[in-house]
ROTORVO-737687 format. One record per residue (C-alpha): residue number from 1; residue in one letter; z, y, x. Coordinates in steps of 0.1 Angstrom, whole numbers. Layout:
// residues N
+-----+----+-------+-------+-------+
:   i : aa :    up : north :  east :
+-----+----+-------+-------+-------+
: NUM :  A :     Z :     Y :     X :
...
+-----+----+-------+-------+-------+
***
This chain:
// residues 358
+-----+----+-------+-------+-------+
:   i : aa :    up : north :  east :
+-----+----+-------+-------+-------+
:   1 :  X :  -224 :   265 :  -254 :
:   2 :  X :  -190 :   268 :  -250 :
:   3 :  X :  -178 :   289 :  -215 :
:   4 :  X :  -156 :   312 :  -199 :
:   5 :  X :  -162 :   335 :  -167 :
:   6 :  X :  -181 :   321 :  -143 :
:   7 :  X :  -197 :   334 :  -109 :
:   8 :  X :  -233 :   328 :  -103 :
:   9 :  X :  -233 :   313 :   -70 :
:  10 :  X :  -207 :   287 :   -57 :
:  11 :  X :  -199 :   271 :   -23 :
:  12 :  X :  -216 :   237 :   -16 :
:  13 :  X :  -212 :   209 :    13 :
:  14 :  X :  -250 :   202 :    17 :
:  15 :  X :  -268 :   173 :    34 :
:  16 :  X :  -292 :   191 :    62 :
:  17 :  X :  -295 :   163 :    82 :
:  18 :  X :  -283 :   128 :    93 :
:  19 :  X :  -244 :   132 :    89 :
:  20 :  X :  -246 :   169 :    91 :
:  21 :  X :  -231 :   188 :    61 :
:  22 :  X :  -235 :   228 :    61 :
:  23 :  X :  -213 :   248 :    34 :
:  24 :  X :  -242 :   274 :    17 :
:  25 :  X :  -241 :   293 :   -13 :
:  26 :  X :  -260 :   277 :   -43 :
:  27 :  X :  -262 :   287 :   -76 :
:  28 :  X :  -237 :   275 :  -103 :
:  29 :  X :  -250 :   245 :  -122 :
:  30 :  X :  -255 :   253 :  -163 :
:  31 :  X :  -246 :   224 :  -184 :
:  32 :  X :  -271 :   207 :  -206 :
:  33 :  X :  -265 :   191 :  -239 :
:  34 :  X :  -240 :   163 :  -238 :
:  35 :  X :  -229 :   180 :  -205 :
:  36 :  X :  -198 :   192 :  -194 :
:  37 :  X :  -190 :   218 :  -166 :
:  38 :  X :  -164 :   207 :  -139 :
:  39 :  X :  -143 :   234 :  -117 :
:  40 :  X :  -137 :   210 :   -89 :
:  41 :  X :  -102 :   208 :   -77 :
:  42 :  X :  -106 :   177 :   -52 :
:  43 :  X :  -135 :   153 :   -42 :
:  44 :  X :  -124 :   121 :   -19 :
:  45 :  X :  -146 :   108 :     8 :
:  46 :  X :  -158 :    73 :     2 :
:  47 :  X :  -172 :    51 :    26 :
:  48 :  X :  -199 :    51 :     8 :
:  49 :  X :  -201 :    87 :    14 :
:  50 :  X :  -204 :    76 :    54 :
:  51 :  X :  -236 :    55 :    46 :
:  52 :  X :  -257 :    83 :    21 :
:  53 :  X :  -251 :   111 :    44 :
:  54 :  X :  -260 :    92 :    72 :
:  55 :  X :  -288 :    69 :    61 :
:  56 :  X :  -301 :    83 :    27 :
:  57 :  X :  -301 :    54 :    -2 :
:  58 :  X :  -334 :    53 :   -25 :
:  59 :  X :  -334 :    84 :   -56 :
:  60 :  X :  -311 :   104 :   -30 :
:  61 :  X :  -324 :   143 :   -30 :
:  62 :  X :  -339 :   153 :     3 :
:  63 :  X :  -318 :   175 :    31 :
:  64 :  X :  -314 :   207 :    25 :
:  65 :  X :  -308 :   198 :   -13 :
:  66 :  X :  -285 :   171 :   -18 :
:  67 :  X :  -248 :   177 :   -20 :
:  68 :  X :  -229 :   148 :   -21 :
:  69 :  X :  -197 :   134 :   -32 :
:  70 :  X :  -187 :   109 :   -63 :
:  71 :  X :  -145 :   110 :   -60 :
:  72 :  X :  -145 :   145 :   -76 :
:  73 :  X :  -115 :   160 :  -105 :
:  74 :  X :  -118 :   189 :  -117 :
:  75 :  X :  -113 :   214 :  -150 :
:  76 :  X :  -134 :   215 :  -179 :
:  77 :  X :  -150 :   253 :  -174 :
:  78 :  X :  -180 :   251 :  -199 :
:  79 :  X :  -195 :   226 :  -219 :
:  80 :  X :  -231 :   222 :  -233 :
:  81 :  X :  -244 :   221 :  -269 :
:  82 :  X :  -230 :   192 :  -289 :
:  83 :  X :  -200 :   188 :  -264 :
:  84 :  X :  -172 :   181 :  -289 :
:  85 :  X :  -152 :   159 :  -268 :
:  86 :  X :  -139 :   176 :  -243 :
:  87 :  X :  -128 :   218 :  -245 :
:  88 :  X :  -124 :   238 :  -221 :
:  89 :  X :   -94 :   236 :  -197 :
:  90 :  X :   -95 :   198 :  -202 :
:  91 :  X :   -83 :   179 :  -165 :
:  92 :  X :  -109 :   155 :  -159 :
:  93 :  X :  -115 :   127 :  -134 :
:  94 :  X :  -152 :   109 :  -131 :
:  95 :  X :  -174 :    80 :  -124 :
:  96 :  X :  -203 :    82 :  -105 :
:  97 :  X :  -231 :    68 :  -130 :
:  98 :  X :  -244 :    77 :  -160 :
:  99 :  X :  -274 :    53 :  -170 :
: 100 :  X :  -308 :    62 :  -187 :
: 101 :  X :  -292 :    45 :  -221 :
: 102 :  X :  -327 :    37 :  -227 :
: 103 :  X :  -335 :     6 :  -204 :
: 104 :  X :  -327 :   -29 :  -212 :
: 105 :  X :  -299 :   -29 :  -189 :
: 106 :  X :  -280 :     0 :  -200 :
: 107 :  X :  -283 :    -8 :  -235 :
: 108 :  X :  -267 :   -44 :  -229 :
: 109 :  X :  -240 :   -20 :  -211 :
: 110 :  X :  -253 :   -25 :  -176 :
: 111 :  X :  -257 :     8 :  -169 :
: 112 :  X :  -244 :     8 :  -128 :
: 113 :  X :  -281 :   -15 :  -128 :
: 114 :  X :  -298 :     6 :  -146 :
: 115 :  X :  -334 :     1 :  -144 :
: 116 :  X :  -344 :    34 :  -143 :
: 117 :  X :  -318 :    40 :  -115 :
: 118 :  X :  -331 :    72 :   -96 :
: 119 :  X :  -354 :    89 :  -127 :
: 120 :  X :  -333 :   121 :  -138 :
: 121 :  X :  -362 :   124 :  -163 :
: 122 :  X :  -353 :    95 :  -179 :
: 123 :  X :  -313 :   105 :  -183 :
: 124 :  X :  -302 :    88 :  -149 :
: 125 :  X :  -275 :   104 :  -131 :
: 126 :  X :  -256 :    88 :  -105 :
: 127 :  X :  -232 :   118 :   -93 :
: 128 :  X :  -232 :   123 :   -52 :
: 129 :  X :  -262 :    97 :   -52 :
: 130 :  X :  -297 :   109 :   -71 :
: 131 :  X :  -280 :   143 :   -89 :
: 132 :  X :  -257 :   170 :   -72 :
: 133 :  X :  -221 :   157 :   -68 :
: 134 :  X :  -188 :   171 :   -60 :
: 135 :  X :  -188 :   185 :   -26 :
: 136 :  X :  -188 :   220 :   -43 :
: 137 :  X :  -166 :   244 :   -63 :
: 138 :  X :  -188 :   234 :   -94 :
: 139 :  X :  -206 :   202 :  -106 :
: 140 :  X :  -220 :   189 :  -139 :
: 141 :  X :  -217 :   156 :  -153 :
: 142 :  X :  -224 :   136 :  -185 :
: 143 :  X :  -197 :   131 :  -213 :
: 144 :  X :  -202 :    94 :  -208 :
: 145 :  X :  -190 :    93 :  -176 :
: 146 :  X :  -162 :   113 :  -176 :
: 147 :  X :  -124 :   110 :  -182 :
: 148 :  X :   -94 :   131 :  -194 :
: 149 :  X :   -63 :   130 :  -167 :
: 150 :  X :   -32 :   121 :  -186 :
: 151 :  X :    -2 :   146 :  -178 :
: 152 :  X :    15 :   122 :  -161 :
: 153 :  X :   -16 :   116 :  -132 :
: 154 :  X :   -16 :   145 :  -111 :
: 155 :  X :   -54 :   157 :   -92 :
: 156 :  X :   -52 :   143 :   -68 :
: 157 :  X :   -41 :   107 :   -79 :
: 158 :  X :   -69 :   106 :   -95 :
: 159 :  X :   -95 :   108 :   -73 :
: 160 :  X :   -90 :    72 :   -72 :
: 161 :  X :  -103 :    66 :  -107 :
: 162 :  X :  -132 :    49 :   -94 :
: 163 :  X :  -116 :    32 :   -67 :
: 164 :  X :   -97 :    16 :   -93 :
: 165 :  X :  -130 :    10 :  -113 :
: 166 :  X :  -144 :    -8 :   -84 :
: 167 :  X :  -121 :   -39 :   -82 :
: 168 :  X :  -113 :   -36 :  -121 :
: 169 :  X :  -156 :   -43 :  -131 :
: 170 :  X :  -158 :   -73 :  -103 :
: 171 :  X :  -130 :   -87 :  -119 :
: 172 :  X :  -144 :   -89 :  -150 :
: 173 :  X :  -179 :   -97 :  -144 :
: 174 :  X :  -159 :  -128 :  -124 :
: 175 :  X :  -142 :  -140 :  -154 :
: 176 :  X :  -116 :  -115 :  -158 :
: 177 :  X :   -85 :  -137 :  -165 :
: 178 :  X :   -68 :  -145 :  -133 :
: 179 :  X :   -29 :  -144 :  -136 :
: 180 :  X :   -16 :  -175 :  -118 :
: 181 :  X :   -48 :  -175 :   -95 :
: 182 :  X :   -46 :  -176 :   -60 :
: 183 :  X :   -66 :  -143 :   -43 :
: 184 :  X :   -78 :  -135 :   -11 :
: 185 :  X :   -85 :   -99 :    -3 :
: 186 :  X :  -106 :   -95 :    23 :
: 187 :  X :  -103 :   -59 :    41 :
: 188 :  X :   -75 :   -36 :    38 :
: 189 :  X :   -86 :    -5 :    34 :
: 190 :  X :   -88 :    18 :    -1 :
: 191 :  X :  -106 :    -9 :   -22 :
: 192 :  X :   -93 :   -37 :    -5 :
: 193 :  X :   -57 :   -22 :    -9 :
: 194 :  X :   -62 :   -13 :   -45 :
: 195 :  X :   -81 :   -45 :   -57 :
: 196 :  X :   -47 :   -66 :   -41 :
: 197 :  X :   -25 :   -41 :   -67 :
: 198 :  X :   -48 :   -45 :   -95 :
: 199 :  X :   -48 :   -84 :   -90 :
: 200 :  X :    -9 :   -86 :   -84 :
: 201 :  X :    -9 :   -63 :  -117 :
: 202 :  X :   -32 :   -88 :  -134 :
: 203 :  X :    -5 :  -116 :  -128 :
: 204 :  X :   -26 :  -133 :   -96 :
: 205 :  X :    -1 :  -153 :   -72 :
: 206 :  X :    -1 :  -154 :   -44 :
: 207 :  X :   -21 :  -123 :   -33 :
: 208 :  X :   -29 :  -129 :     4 :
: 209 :  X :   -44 :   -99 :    20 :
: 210 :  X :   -62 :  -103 :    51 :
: 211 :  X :   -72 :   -78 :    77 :
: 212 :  X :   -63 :   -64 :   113 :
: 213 :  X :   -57 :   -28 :   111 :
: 214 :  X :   -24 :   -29 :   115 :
: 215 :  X :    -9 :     3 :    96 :
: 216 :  X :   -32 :    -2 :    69 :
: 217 :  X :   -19 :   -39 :    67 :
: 218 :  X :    19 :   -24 :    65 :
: 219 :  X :    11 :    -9 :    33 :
: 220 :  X :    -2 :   -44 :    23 :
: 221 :  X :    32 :   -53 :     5 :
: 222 :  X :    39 :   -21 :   -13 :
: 223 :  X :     0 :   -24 :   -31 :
: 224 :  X :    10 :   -62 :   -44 :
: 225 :  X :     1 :   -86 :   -14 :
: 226 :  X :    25 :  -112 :   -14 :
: 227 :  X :    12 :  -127 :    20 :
: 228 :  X :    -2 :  -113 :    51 :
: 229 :  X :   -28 :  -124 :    73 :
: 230 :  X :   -33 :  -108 :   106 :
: 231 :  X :   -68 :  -120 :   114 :
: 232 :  X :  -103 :  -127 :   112 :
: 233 :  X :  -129 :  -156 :   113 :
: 234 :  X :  -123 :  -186 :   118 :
: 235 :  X :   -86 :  -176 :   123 :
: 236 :  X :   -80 :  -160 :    89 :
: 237 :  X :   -99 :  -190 :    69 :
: 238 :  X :   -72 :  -215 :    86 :
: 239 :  X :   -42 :  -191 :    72 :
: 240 :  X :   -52 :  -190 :    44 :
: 241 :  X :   -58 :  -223 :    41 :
: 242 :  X :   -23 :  -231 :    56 :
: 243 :  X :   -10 :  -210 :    28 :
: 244 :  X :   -29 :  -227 :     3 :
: 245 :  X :   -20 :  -263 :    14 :
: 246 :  X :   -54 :  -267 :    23 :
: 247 :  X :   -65 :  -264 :    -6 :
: 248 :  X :   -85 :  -231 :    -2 :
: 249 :  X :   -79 :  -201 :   -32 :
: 250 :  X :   -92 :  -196 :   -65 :
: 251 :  X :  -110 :  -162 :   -55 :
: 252 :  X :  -119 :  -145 :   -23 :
: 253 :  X :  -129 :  -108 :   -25 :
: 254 :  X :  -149 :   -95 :     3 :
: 255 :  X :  -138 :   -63 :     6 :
: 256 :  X :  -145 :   -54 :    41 :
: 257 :  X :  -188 :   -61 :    43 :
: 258 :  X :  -178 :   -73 :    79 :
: 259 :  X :  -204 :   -94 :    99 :
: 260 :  X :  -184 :  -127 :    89 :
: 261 :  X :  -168 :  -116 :    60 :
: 262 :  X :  -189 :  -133 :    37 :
: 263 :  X :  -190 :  -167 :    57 :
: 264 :  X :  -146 :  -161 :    55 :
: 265 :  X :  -149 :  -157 :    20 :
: 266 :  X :  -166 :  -191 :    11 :
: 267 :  X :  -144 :  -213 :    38 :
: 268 :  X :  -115 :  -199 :    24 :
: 269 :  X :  -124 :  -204 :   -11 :
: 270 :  X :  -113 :  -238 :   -33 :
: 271 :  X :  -137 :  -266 :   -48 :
: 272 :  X :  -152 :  -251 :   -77 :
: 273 :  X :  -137 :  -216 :   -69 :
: 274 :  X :  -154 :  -185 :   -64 :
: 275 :  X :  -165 :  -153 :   -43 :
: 276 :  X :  -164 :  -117 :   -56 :
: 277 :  X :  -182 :   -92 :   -32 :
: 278 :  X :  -175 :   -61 :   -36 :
: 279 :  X :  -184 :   -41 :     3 :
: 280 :  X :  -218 :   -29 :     8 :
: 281 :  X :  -228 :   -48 :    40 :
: 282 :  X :  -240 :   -26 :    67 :
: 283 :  X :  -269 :   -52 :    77 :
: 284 :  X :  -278 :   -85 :    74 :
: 285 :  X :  -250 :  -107 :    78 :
: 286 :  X :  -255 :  -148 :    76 :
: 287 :  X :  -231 :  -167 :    60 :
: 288 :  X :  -232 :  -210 :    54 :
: 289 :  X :  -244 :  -210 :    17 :
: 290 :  X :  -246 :  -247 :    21 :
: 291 :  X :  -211 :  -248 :    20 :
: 292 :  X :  -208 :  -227 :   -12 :
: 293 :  X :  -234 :  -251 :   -30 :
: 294 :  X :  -217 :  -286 :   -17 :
: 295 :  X :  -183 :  -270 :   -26 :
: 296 :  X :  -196 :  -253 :   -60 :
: 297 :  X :  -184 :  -224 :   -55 :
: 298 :  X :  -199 :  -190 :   -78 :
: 299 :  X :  -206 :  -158 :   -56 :
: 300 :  X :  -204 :  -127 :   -78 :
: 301 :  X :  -220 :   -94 :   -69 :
: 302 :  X :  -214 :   -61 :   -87 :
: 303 :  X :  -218 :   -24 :   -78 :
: 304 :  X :  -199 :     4 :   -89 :
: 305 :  X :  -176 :    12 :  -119 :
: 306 :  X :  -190 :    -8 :  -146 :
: 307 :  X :  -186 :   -17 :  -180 :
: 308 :  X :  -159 :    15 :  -180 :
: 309 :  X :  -135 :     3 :  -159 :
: 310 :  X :  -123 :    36 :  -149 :
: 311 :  X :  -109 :    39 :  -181 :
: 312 :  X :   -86 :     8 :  -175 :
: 313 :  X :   -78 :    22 :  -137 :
: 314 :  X :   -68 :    55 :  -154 :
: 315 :  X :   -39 :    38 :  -178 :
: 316 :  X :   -27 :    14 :  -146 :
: 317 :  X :   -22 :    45 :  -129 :
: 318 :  X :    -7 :    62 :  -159 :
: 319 :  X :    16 :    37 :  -161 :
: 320 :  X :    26 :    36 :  -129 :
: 321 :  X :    12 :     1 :  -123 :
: 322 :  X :    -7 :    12 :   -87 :
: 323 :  X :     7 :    31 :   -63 :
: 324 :  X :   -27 :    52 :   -56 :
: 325 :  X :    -4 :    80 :   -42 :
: 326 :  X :     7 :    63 :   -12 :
: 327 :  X :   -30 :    64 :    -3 :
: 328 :  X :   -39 :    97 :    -2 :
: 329 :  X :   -31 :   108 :    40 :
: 330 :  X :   -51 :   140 :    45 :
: 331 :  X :   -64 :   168 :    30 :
: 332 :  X :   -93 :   193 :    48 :
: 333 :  X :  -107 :   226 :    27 :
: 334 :  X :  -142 :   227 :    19 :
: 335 :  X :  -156 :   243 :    49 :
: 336 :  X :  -136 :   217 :    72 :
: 337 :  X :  -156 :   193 :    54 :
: 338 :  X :  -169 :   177 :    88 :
: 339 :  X :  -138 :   170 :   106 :
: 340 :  X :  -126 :   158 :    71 :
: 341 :  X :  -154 :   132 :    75 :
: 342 :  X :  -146 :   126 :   115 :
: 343 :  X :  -110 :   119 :   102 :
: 344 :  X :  -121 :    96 :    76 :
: 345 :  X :  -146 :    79 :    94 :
: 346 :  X :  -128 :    74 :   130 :
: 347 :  X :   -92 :    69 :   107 :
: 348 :  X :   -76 :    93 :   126 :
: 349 :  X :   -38 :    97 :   125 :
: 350 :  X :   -39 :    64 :   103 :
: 351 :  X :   -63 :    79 :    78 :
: 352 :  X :   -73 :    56 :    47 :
: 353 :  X :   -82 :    86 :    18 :
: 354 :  X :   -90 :   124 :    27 :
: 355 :  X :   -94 :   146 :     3 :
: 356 :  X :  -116 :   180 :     5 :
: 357 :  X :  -104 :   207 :   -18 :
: 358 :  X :  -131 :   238 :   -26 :
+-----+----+-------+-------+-------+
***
């Protein structure tokens, strides 16, 4: 194994309770074969993030063990046996999973469904969900999930690699191909905002964002909308409409997980169009699937980064296709790490990405 100096014990933001995080000592994390050691310089704050710490998900370590956080970017500080791929001093950004490469699923490339999802002892690692993440001055991660930061992408852009991921996988588990489509982004916050680039990037026109947070919505144009809508229900399905001519759009993203998102995104949606959903919906929602059957219309699902998507994110944002900068609004040090979260979570002084910094 490959290292330099390294303390024994690190600071960690760990889960002691229902959205209560607590900055102990724990010990430095040793990487494994196939393992790389990360010296975190920044972890974002997901929603997602809002939802584990709050209501633990299944495979999530128990309080007073879990540290959380998937957004993390760090420098290569060790690396385990085998580990030719990366050296030491490396910038890396990640992605959260890492399947068992031994299930059906992961094997076919699936790995963000792996069926083993949860079982470190069968190789699964989902980073800030079932294993340690980056809430922490150190982390370790798998060298199949983790990324080299081109010199022209600095830290803190990319934090956003998986934000990018996000949209990027739905896309192409929905057909991929979409320049010349008409797209509905549901939800303007940082996926929403970031899927609308990646689609405007991808050729889509128009690009009609939709949403009601008003300074969020004013970076709508700068992150490729092309239209506005300024609404919700019923209200936002007729605008789009109207900006259709009546026809509906080719694709409606659900970015939002609203309690009528869904329901938007088929009535805005074309005869034989489809529905990408990419929010995790924080209950039951009811939506008229009738209408999506009589108007044969394809709803797409899909968690996560998949099918290495980050990768693609990473050379948009190296090319300066997405403005992921513009995003970033606040930064808190580690052991602020709660009113980092209160800022994130009640968007505070207009906050859509906060980073925490070790």
């Amino acid at each position: 194994m490959q290292t330099q100096q390294i303390p024994d014990t690190m600071r960690a933001a760990v889960l002691v309770g229902p959205s209560d995080l607590k900055v102990m000592q724990r010990p430095v994390p040793k990487p494994g074969p196939q393992q790389v050691l990360i010296k975190v310089a920044a972890c974002a704050i997901c929603g997602t993030d809002l939802k584990i710490t709050s209501h633990p998900f299944p495979g999530q370590p128990p309080f007073g063990v879990f540290i959380p956080g998937h957004e993390y970017v760090g420098t290569v500080v060790a690396v385990g046996d085998t580990v030719d791929e990366f050296k030491i001093g490396d910038r890396v950004a990640v992605e959260a999973h890492k399947g068992c490469m031994r299930c059906e699923n992961c094997i076919k490339g699936e790995y963000t469904a792996c069926l083993n999802y949860g079982k470190v002892d069968k190789g699964h690692h989902t980073s800030g969900f079932t294993v340690p993440g980056g809430f922490a001055e150190y982390v370790v991660h798998h060298i199949n999930a983790v990324y080299k930061i081109p010199d022209e992408i600095s830290f803190e852009e990319a934090t956003m690699v998986t934000t990018t991921g996000t949209p990027l996988y739905g896309l192409d588990v929905a057909g991929g191909f979409i320049a010349g489509d008409s797209i509905a982004v549901i939800g303007p916050g940082p996926i929403g905002l970031t899927t609308s680039a990646i689609c405007k990037v991808l050729c889509a026109d128009p690009v009609i964002l939709i949403g009601t947070n008003e300074s969020r919505m004013q970076l709508g144009p700068m992150f490729g909308a092309d239209q506005l809508v300024r609404a919700r229900g019923a209200e936002a399905v007729k605008r789009v409409r109207e900006l259709t001519g009546g026809v509906g759009v080719d694709l409606a993203i659900d970015c939002a997980g609203g309690e009528s998102t869904l329901d938007d995104a088929i009535k805005m949606t074309k005869l034989g169009g489809k529905v990408l959903l990419l929010a995790f919906y924080k209950e039951d929602v009811t939506a008229d699937i009738s209408t999506a059957i009589r108007s044969d219309i394809t709803i797409y699902t899909t968690r996560g980064e998949g099918h290495a998507a980050c990768k693609r994110g990473m050379s948009m944002m190296k090319q300066g296709r997405l403005p992921m900068k513009r995003m970033v609004t606040h930064e808190f040090k580690l052991e602020d790490i709660m009113q980092g979260f209160a800022t994130f979570r009640e968007r505070k002084d207009n906050a859509i990405k906060v980073l925490v910094k070790p």
